[in-house]
GUKOLDO-686987 format. One record per atom (N, C-alpha, C): residue in three letters; x, y negated, z negated. Coordinates in steps of 0.2 Angstrom, whole numbers, always signed. Atoms other than C-alpha are relative to their C-alpha. Example, Ala and Ser with C-alpha at 12.3 -4.5 7.8 and 13.67 -1.06 7.14 Angstrom:
<pts>
pt r = ala px = +4 py = +6 pz = +0
pt r = ala px = +62 py = +22 pz = -39
pt r = ala px = +4 py = -6 pz = +0
pt r = ser px = -4 py = +6 pz = +1
pt r = ser px = +68 py = +5 pz = -36
pt r = ser px = -4 py = -5 pz = -3
</pts>
This chain:
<pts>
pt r = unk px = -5 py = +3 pz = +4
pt r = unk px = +497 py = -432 pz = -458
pt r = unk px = +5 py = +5 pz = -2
pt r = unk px = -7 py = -6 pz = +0
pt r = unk px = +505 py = -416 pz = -463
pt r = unk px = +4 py = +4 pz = +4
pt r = unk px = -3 py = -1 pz = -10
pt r = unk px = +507 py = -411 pz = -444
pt r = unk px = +5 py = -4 pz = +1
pt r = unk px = -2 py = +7 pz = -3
pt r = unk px = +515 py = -429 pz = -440
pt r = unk px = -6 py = +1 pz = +7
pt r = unk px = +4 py = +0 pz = -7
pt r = unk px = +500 py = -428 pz = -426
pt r = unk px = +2 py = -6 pz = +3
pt r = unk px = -2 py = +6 pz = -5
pt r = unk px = +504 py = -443 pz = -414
pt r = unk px = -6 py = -4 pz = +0
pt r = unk px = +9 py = +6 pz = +1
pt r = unk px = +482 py = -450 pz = -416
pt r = unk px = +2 py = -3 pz = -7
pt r = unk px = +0 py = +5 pz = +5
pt r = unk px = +490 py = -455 pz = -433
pt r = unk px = +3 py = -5 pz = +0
pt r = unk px = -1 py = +9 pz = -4
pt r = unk px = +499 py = -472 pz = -423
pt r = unk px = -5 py = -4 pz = +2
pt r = unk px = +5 py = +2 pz = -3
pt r = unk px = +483 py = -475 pz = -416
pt r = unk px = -3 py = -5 pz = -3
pt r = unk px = +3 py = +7 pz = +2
pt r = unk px = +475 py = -493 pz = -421
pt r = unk px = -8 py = +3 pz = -4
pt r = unk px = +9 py = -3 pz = +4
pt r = unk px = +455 py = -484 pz = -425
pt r = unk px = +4 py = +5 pz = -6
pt r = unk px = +0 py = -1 pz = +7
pt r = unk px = +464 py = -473 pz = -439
pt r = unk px = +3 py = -4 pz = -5
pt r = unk px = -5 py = +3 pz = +8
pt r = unk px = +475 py = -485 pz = -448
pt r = unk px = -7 py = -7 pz = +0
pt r = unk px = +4 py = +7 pz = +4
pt r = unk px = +460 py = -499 pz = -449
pt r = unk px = -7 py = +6 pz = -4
pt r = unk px = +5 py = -5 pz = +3
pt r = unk px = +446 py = -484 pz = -451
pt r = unk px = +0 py = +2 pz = -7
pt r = unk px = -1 py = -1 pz = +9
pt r = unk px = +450 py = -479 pz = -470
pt r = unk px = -4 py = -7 pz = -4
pt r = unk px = +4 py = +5 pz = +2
pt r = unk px = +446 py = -497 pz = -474
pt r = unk px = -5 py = -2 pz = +1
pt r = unk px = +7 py = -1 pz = -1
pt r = unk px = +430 py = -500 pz = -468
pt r = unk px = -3 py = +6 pz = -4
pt r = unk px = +4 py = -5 pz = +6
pt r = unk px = +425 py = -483 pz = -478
pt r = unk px = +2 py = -2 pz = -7
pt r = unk px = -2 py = +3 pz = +6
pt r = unk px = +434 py = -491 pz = -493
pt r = unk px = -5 py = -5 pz = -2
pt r = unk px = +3 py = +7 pz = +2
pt r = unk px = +425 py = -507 pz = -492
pt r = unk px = -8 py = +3 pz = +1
pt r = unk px = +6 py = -4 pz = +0
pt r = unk px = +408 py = -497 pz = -486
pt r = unk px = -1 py = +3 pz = -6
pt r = unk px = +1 py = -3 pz = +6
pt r = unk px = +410 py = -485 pz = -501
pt r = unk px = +0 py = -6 pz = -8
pt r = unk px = +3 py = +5 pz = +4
pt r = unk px = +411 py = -500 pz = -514
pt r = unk px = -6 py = -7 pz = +1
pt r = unk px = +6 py = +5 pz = -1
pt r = unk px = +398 py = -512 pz = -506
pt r = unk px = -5 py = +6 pz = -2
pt r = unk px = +5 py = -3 pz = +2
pt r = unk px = +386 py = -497 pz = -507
pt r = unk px = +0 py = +4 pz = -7
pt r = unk px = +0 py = -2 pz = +7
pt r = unk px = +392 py = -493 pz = -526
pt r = unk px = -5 py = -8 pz = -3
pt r = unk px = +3 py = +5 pz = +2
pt r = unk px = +389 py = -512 pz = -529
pt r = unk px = -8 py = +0 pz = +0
pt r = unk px = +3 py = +1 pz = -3
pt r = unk px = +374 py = -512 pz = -518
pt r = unk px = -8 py = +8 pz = -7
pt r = unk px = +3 py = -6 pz = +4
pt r = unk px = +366 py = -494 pz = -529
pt r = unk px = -3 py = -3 pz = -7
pt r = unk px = +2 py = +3 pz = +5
pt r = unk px = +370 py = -503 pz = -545
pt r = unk px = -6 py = -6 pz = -4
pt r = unk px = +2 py = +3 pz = +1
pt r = unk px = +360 py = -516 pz = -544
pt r = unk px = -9 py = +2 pz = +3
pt r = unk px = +5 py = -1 pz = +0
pt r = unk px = +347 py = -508 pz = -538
pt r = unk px = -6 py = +4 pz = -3
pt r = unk px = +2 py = -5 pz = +6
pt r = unk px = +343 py = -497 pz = -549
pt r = unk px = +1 py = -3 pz = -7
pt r = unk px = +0 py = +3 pz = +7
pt r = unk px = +348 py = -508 pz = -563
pt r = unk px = +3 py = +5 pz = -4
pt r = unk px = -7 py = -2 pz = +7
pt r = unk px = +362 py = -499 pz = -573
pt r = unk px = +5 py = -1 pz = +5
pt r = unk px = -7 py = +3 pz = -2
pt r = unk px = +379 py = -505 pz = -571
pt r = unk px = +6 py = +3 pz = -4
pt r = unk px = -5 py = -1 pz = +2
pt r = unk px = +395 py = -500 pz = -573
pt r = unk px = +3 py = -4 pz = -7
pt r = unk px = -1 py = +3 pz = +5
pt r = unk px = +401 py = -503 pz = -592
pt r = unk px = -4 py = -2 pz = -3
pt r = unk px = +5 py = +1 pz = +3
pt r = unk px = +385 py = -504 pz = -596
pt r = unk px = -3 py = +10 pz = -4
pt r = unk px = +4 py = -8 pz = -1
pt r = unk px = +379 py = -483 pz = -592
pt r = unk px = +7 py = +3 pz = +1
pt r = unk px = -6 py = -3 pz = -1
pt r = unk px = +393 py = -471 pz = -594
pt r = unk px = +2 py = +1 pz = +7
pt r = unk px = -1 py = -3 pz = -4
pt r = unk px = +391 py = -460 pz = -580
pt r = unk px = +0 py = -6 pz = +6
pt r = unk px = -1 py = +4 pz = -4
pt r = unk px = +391 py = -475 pz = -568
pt r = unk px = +8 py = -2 pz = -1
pt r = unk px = -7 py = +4 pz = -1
pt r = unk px = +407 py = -483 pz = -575
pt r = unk px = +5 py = +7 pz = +1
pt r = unk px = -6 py = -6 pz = -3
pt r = unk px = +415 py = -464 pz = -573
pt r = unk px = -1 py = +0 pz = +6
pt r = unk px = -1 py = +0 pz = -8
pt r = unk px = +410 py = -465 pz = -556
pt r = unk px = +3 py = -3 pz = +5
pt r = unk px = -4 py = +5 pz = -4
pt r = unk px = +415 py = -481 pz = -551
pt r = unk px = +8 py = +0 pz = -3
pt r = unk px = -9 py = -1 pz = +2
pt r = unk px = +435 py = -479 pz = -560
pt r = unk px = +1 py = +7 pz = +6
pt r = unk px = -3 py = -4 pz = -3
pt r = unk px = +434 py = -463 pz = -551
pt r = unk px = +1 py = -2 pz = +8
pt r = unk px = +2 py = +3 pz = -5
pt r = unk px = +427 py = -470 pz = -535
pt r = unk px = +10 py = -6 pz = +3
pt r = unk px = -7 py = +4 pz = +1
pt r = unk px = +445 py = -482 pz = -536
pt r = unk px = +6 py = +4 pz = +0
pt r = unk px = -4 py = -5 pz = +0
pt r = unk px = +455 py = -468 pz = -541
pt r = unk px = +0 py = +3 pz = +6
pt r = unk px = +1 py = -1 pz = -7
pt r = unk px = +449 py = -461 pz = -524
pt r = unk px = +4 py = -2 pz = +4
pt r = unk px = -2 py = +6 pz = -6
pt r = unk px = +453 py = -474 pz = -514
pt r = unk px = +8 py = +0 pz = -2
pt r = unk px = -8 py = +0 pz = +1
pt r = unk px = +471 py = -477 pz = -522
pt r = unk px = +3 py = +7 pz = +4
pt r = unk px = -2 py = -8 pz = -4
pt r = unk px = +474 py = -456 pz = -518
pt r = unk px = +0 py = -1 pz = +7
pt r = unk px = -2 py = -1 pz = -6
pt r = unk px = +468 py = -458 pz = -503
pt r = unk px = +7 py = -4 pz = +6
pt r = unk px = -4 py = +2 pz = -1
pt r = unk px = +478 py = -471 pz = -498
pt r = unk px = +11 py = +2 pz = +0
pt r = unk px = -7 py = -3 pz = +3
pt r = unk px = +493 py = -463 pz = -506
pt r = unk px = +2 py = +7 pz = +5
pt r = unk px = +0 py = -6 pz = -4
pt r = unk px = +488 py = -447 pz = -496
pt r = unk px = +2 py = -2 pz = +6
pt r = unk px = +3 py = +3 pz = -6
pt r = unk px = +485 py = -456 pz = -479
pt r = unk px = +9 py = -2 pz = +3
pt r = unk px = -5 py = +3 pz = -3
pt r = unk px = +504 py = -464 pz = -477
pt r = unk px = +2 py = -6 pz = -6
pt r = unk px = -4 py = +4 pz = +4
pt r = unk px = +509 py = -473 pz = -493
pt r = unk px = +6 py = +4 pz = -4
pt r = unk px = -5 py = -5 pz = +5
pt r = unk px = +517 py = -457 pz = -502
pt r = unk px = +4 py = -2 pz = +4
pt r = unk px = -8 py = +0 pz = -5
pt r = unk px = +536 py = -456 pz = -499
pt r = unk px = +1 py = +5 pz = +4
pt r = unk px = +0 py = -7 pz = -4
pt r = unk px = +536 py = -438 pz = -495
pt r = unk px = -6 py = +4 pz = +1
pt r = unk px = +7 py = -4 pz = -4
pt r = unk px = +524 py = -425 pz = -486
pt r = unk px = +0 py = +4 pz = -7
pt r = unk px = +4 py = -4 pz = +4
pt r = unk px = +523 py = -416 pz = -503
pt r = unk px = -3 py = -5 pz = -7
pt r = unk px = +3 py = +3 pz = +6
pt r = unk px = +519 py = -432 pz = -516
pt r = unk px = -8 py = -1 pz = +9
pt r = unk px = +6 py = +1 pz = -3
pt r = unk px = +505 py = -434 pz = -499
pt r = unk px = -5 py = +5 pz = -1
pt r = unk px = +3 py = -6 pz = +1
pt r = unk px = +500 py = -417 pz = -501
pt r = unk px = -4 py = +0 pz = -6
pt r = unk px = +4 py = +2 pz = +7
pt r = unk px = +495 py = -418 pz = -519
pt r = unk px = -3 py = -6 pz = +0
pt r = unk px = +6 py = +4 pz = -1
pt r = unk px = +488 py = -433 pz = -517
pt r = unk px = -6 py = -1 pz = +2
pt r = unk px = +7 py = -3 pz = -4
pt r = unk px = +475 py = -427 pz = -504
pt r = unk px = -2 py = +6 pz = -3
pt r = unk px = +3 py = -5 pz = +4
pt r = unk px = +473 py = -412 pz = -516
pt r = unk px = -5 py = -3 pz = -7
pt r = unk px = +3 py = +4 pz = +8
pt r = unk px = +468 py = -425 pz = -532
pt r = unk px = -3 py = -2 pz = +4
pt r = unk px = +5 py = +5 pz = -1
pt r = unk px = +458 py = -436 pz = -519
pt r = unk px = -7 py = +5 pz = +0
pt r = unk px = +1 py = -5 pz = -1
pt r = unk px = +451 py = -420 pz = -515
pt r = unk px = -7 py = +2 pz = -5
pt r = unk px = +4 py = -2 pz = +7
pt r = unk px = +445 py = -416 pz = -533
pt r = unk px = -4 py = -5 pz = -3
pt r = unk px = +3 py = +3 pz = +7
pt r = unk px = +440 py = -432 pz = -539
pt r = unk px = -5 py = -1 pz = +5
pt r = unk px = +6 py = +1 pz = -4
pt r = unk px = +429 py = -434 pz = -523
pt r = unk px = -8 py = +7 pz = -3
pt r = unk px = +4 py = -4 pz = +3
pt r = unk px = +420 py = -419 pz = -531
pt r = unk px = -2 py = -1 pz = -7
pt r = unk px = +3 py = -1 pz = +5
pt r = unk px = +419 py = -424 pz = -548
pt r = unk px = -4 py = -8 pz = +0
pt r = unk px = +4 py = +6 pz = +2
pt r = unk px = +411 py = -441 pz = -541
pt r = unk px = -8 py = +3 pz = +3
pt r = unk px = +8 py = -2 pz = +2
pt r = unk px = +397 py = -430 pz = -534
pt r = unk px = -2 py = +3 pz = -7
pt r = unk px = +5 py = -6 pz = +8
pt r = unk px = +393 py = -418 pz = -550
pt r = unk px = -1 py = -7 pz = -5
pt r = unk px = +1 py = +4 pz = +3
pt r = unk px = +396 py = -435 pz = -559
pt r = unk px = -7 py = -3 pz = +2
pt r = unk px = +8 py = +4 pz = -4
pt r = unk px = +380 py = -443 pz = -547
pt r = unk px = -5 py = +5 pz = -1
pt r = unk px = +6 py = -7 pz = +1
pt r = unk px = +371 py = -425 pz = -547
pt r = unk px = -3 py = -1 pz = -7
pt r = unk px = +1 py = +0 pz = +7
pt r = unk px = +372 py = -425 pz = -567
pt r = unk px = -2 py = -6 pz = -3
pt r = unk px = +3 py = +8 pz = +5
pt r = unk px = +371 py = -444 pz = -573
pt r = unk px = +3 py = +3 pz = -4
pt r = unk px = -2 py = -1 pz = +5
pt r = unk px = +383 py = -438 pz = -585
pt r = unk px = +7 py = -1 pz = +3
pt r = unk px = -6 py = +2 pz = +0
pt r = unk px = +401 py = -446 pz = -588
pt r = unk px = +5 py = +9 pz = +2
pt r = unk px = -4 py = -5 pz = +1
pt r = unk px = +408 py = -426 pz = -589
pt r = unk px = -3 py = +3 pz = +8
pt r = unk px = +6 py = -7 pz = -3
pt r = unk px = +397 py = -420 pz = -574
pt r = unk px = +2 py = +5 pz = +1
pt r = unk px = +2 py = -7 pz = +4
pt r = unk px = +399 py = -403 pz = -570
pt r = unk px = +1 py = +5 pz = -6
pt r = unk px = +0 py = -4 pz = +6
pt r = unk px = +405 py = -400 pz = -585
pt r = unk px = -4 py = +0 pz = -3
pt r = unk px = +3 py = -2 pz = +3
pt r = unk px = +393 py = -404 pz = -593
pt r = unk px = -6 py = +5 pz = +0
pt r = unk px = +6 py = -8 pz = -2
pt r = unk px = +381 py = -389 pz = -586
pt r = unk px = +4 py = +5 pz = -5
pt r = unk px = -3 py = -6 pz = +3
pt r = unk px = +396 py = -379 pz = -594
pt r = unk px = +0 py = -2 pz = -7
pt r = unk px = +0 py = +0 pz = +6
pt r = unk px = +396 py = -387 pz = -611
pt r = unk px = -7 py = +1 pz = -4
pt r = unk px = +8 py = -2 pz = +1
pt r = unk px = +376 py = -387 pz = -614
pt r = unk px = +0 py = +8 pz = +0
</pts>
């Protein structure tokens, strides 16, 4: 995207995003219920799933909804970050996750 590479016309990358969007919330739904805690029930679930959303929106934002290659840029930097803070949130089961290793 920040190349302009020419595979970004291509038909498999503009439908592909979505299918890991719609994969990434079937298999949050799909977790939830399996395990029996839910979102807005158990913190660290409902931090995951807002951020898991927030994800998706940045990426999108990154991917070819920004206006300019530098609001794309920081976009794919925040999707970047919040994709890590949706592991350490999963690693920890704690709304703050790696923080909280640093706060304990």
């Amino acid at each position: 995207m920040l190349l302009d590479h020419p595979l970004l016309t291509h038909k498999i990358v503009k439908i592909l995003p979505h299918i890991i969007d719609t994969a990434l919330l079937t298999s949050a739904i799909y977790l939830a219920f399996n395990i029996n805690q839910y979102p807005f029930v158990d913190g660290w679930l409902t931090a995951k799933l807002l951020a898991l959303l927030a994800y998706i929106g940045l990426g999108i934002i990154a991917l070819g909804r920004g206006k300019t290659k530098r609001i794309r840029l920081v976009a794919l930097i925040l999707a970047i970050l919040t994709f890590s803070y949706i592991v350490s949130v999963a690693m920890t089961h704690n709304p703050l996750g790696i923080l909280s290793v640093c706060v304990a």
